[in-house]
mmCIF file as gemmi writes it, N, C-alpha and C atoms, coordinates in Angstrom:
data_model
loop_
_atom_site.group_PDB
_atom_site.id
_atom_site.type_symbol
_atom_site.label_atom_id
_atom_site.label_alt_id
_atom_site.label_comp_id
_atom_site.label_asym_id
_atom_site.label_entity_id
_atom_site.label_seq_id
_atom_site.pdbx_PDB_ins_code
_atom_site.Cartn_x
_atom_site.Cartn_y
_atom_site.Cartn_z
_atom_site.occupancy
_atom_site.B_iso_or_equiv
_atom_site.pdbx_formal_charge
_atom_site.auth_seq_id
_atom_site.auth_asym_id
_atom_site.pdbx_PDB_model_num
ATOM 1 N N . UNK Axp A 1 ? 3.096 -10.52 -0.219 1 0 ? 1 A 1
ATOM 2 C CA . UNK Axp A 1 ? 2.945 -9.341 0.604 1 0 ? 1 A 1
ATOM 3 C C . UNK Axp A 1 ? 2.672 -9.776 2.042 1 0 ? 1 A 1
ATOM 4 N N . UNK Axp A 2 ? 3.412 -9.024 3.23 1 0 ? 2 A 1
ATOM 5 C CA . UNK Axp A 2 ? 3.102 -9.03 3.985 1 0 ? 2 A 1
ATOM 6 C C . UNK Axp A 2 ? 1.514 -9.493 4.343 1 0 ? 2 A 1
ATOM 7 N N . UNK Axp A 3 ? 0.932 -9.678 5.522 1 0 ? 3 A 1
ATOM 8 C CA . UNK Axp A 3 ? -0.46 -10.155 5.899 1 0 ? 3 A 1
ATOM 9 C C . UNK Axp A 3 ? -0.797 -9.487 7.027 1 0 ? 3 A 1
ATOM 10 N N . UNK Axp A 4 ? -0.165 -8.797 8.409 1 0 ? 4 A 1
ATOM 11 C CA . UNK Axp A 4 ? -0.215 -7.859 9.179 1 0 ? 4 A 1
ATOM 12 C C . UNK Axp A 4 ? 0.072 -6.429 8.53 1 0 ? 4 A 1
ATOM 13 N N . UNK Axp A 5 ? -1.235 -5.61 9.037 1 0 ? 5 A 1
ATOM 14 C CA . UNK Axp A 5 ? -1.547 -4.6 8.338 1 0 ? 5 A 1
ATOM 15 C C . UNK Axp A 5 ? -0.317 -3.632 8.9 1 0 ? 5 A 1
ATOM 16 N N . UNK Axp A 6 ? 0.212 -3.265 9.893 1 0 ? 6 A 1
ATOM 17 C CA . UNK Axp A 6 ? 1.199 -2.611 10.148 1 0 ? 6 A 1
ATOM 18 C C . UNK Axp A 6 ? 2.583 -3.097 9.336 1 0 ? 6 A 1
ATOM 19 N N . UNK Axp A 7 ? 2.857 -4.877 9.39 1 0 ? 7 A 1
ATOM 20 C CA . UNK Axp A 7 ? 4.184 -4.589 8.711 1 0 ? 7 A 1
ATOM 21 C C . UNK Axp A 7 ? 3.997 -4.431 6.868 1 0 ? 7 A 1
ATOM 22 N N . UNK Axp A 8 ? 2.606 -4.602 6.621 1 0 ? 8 A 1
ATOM 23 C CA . UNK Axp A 8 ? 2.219 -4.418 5.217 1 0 ? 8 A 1
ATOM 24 C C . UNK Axp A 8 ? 2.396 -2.988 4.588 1 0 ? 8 A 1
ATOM 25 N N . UNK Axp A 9 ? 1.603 -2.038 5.714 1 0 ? 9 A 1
ATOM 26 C CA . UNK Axp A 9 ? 2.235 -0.311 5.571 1 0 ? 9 A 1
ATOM 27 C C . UNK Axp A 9 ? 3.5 -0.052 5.476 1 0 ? 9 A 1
ATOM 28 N N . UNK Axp A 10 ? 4.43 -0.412 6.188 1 0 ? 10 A 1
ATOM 29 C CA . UNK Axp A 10 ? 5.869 -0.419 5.951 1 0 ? 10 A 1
ATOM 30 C C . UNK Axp A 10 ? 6.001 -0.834 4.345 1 0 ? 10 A 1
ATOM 31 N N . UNK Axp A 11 ? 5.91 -2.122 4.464 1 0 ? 11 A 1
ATOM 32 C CA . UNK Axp A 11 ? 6.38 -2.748 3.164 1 0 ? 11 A 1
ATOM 33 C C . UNK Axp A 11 ? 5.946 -2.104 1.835 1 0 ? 11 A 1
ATOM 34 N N . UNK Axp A 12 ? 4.789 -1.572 1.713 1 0 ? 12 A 1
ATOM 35 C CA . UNK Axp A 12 ? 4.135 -1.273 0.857 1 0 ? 12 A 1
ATOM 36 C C . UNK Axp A 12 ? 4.529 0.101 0.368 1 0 ? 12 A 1
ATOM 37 N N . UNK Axp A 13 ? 4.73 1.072 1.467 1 0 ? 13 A 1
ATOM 38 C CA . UNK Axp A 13 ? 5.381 2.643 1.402 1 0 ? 13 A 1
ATOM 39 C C . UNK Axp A 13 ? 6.687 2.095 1.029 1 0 ? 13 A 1
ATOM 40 N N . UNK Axp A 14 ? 7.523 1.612 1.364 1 0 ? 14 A 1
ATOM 41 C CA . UNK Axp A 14 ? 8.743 1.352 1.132 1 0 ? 14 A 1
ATOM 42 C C . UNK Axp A 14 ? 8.911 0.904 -0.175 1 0 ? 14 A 1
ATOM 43 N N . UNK Axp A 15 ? 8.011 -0.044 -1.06 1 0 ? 15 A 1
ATOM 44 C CA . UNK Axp A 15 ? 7.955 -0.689 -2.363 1 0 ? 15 A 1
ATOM 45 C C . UNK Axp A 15 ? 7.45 0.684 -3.372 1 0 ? 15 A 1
ATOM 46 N N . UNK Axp A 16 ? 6.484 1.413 -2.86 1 0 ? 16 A 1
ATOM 47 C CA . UNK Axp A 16 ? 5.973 2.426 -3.692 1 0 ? 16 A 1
ATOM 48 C C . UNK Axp A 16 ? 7.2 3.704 -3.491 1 0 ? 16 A 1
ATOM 49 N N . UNK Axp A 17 ? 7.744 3.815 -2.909 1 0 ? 17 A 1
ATOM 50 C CA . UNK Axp A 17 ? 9.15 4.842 -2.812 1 0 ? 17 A 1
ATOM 51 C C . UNK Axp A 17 ? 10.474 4.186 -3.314 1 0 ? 17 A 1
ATOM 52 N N . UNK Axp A 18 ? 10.627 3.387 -3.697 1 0 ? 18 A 1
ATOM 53 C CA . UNK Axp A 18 ? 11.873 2.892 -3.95 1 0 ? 18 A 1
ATOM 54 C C . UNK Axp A 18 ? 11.803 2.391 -5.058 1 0 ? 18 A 1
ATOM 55 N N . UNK Axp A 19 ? 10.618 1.644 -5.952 1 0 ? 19 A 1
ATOM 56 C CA . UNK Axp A 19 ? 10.523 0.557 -6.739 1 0 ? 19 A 1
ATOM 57 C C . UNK Axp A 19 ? 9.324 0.85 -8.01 1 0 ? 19 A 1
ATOM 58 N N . UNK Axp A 20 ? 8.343 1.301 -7.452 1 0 ? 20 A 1
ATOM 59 C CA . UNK Axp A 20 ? 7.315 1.249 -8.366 1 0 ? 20 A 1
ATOM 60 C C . UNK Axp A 20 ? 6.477 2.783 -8.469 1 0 ? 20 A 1
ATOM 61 N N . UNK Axp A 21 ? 6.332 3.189 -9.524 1 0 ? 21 A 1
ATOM 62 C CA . UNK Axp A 21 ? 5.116 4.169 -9.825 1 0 ? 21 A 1
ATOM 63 C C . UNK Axp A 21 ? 3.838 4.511 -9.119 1 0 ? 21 A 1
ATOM 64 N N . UNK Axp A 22 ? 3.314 3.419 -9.065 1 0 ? 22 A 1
ATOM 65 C CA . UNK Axp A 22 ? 1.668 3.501 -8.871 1 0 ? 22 A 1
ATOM 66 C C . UNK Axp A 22 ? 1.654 2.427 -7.129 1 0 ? 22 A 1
ATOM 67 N N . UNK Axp A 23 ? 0.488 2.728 -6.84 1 0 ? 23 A 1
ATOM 68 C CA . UNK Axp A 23 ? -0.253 1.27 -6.019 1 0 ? 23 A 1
ATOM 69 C C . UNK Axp A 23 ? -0.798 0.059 -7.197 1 0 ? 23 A 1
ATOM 70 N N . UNK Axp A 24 ? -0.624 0.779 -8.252 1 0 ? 24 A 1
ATOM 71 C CA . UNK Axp A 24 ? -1.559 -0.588 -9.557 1 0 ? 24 A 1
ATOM 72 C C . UNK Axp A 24 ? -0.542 -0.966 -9.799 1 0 ? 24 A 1
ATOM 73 N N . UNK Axp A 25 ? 0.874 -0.712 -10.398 1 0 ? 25 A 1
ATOM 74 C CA . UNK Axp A 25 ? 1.713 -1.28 -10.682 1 0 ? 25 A 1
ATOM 75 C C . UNK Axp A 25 ? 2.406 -2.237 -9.89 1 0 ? 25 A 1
ATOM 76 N N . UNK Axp A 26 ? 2.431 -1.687 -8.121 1 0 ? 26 A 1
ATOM 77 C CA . UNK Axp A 26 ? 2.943 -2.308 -6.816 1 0 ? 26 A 1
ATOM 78 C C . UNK Axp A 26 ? 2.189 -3.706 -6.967 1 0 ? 26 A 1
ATOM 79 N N . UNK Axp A 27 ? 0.976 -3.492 -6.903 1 0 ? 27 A 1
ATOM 80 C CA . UNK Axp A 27 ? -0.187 -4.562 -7.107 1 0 ? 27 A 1
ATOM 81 C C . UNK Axp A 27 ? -0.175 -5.652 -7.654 1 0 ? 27 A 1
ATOM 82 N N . UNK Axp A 28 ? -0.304 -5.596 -9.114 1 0 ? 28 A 1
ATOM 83 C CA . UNK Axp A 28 ? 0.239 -6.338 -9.983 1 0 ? 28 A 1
ATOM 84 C C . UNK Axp A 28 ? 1.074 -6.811 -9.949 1 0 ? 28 A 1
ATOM 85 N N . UNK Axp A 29 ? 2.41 -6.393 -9.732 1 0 ? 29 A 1
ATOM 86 C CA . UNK Axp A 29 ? 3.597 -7.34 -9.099 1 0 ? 29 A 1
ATOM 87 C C . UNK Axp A 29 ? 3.324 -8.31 -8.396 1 0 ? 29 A 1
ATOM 88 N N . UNK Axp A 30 ? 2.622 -7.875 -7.334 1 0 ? 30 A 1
ATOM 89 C CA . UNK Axp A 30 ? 2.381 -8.987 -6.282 1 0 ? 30 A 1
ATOM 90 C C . UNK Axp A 30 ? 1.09 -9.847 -5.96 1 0 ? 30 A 1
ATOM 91 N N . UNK Axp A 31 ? 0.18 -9.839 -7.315 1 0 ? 31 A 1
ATOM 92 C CA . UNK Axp A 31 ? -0.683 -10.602 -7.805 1 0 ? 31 A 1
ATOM 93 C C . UNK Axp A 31 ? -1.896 -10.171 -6.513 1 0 ? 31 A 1
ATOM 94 N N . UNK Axp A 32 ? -2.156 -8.853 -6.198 1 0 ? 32 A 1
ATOM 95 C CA . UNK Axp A 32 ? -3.117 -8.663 -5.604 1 0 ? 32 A 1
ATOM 96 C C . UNK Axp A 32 ? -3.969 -6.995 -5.943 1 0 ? 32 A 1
ATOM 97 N N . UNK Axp A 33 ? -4.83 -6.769 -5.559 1 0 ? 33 A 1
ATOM 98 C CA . UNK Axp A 33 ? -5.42 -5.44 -6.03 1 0 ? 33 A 1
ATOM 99 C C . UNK Axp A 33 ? -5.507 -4.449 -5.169 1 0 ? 33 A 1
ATOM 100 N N . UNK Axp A 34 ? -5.45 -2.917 -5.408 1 0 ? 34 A 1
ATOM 101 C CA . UNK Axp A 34 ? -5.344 -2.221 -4.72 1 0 ? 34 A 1
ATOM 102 C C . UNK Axp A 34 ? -6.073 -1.965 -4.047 1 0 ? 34 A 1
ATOM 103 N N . UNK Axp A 35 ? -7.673 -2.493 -4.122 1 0 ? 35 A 1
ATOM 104 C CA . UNK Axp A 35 ? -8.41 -2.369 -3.299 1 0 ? 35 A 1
ATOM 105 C C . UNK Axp A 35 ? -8.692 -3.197 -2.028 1 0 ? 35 A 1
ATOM 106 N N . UNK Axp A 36 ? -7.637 -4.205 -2.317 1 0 ? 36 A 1
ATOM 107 C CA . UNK Axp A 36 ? -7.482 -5.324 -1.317 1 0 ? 36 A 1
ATOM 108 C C . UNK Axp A 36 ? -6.177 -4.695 -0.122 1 0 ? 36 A 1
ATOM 109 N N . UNK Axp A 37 ? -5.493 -3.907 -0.757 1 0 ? 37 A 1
ATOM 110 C CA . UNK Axp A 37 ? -4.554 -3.357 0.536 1 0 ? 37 A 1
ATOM 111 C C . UNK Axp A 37 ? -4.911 -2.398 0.7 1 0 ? 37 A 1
ATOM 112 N N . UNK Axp A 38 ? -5.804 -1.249 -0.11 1 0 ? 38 A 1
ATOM 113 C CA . UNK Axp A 38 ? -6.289 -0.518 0.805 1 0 ? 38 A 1
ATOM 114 C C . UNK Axp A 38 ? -7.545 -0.349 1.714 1 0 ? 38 A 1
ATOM 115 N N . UNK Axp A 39 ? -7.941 -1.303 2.158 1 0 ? 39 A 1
ATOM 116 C CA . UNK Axp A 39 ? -9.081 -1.908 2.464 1 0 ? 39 A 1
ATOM 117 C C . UNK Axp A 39 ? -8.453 -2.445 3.552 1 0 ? 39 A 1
ATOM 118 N N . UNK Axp A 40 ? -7.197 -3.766 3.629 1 0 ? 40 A 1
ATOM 119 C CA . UNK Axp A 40 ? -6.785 -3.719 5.136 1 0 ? 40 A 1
ATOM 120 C C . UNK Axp A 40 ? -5.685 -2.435 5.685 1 0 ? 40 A 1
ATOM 121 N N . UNK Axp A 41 ? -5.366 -1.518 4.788 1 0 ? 41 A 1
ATOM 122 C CA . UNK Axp A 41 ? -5.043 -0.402 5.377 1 0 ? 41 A 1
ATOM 123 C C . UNK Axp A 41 ? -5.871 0.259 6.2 1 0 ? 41 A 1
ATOM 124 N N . UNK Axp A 42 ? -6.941 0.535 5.589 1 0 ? 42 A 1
ATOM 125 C CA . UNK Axp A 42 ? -8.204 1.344 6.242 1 0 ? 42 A 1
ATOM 126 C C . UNK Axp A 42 ? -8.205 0.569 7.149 1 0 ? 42 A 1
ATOM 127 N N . UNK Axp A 43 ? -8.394 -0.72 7.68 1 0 ? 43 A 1
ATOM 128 C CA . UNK Axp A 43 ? -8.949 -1.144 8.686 1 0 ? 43 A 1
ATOM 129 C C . UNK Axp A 43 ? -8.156 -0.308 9.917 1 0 ? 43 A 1
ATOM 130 N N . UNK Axp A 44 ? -6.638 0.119 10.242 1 0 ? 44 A 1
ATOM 131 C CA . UNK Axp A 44 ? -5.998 0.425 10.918 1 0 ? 44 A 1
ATOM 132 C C . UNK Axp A 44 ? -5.506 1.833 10.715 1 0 ? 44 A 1
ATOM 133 N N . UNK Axp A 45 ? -6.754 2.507 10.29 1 0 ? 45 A 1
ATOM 134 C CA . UNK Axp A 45 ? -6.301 3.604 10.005 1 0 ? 45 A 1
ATOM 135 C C . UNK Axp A 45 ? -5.34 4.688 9.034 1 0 ? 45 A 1
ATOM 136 N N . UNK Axp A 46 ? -5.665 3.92 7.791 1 0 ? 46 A 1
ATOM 137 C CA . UNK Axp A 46 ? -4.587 4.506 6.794 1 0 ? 46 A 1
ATOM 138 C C . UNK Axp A 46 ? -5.169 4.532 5.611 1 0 ? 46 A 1
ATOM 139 N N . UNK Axp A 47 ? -5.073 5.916 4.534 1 0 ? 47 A 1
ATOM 140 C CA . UNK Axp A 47 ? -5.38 5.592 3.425 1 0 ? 47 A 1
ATOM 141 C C . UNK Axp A 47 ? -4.16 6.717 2.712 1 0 ? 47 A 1
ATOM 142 N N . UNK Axp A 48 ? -4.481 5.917 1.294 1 0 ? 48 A 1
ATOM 143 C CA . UNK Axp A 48 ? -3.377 5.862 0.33 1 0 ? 48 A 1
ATOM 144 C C . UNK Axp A 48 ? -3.773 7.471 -0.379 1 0 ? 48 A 1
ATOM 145 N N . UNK Axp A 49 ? -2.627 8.129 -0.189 1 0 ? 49 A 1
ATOM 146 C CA . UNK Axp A 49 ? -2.424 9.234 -1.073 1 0 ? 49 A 1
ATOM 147 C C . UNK Axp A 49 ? -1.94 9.63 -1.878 1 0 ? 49 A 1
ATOM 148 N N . UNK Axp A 50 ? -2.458 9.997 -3.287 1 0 ? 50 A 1
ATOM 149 C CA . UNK Axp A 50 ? -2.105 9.663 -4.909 1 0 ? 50 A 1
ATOM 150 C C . UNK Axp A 50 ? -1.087 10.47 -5.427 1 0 ? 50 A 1
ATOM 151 N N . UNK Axp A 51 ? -0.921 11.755 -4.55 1 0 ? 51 A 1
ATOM 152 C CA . UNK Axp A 51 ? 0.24 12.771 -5.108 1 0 ? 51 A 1
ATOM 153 C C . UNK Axp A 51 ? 1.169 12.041 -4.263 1 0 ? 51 A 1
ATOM 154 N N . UNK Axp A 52 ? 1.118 11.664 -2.949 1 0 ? 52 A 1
ATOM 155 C CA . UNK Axp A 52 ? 2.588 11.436 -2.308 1 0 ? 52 A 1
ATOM 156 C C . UNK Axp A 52 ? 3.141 10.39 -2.452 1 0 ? 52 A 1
ATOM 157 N N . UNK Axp A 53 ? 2.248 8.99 -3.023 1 0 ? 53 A 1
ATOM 158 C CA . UNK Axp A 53 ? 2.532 8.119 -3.493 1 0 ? 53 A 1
ATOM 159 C C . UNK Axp A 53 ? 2.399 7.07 -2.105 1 0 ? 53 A 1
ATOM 160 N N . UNK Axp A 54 ? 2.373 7.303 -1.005 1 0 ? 54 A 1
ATOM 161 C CA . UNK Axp A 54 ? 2.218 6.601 0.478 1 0 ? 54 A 1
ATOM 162 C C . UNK Axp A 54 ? 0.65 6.595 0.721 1 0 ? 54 A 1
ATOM 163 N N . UNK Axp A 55 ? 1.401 5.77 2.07 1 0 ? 55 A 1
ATOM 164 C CA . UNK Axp A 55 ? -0.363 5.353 3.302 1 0 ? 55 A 1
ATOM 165 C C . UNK Axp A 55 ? -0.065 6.043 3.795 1 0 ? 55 A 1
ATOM 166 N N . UNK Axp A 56 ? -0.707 6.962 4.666 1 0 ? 56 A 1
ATOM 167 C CA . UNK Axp A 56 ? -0.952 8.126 5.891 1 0 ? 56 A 1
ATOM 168 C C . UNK Axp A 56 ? -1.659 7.772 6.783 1 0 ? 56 A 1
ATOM 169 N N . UNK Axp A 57 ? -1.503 8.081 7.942 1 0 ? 57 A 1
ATOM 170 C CA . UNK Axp A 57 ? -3.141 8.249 8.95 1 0 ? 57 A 1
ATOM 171 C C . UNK Axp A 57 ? -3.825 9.138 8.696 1 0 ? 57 A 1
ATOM 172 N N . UNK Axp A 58 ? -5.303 8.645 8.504 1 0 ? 58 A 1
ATOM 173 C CA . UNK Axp A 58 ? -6.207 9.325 8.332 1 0 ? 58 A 1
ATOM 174 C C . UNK Axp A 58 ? -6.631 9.98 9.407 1 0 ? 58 A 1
């Protein structure tokens, strides 16, 4: 996964719309936890929303 929190939001909305179900399933793929990307999401202003399946600005 990406490591810059902006091109990680991209990547991550883009993986959860195209590819995978969940943020747990996204996760797991990529051998990290959801509380670990949404945690540097938050740092820049973004958290994950469970019906739309994306990061937003908060």
């Amino acid at each position: 996964m990406p490591n810059h929190p902006m091109i990680l939001l991209s990547f991550v909305n883009m993986k959860l719309r195209d590819e995978f179900s969940s943020l747990d399933e996204l996760c797991r793929a990529f051998d990290t936890t959801a509380a670990e990307v949404t945690e540097k999401l938050a740092s820049v202003g973004y958290s994950y929303n469970e019906q739309t399946r994306q990061f937003t600005a908060c």
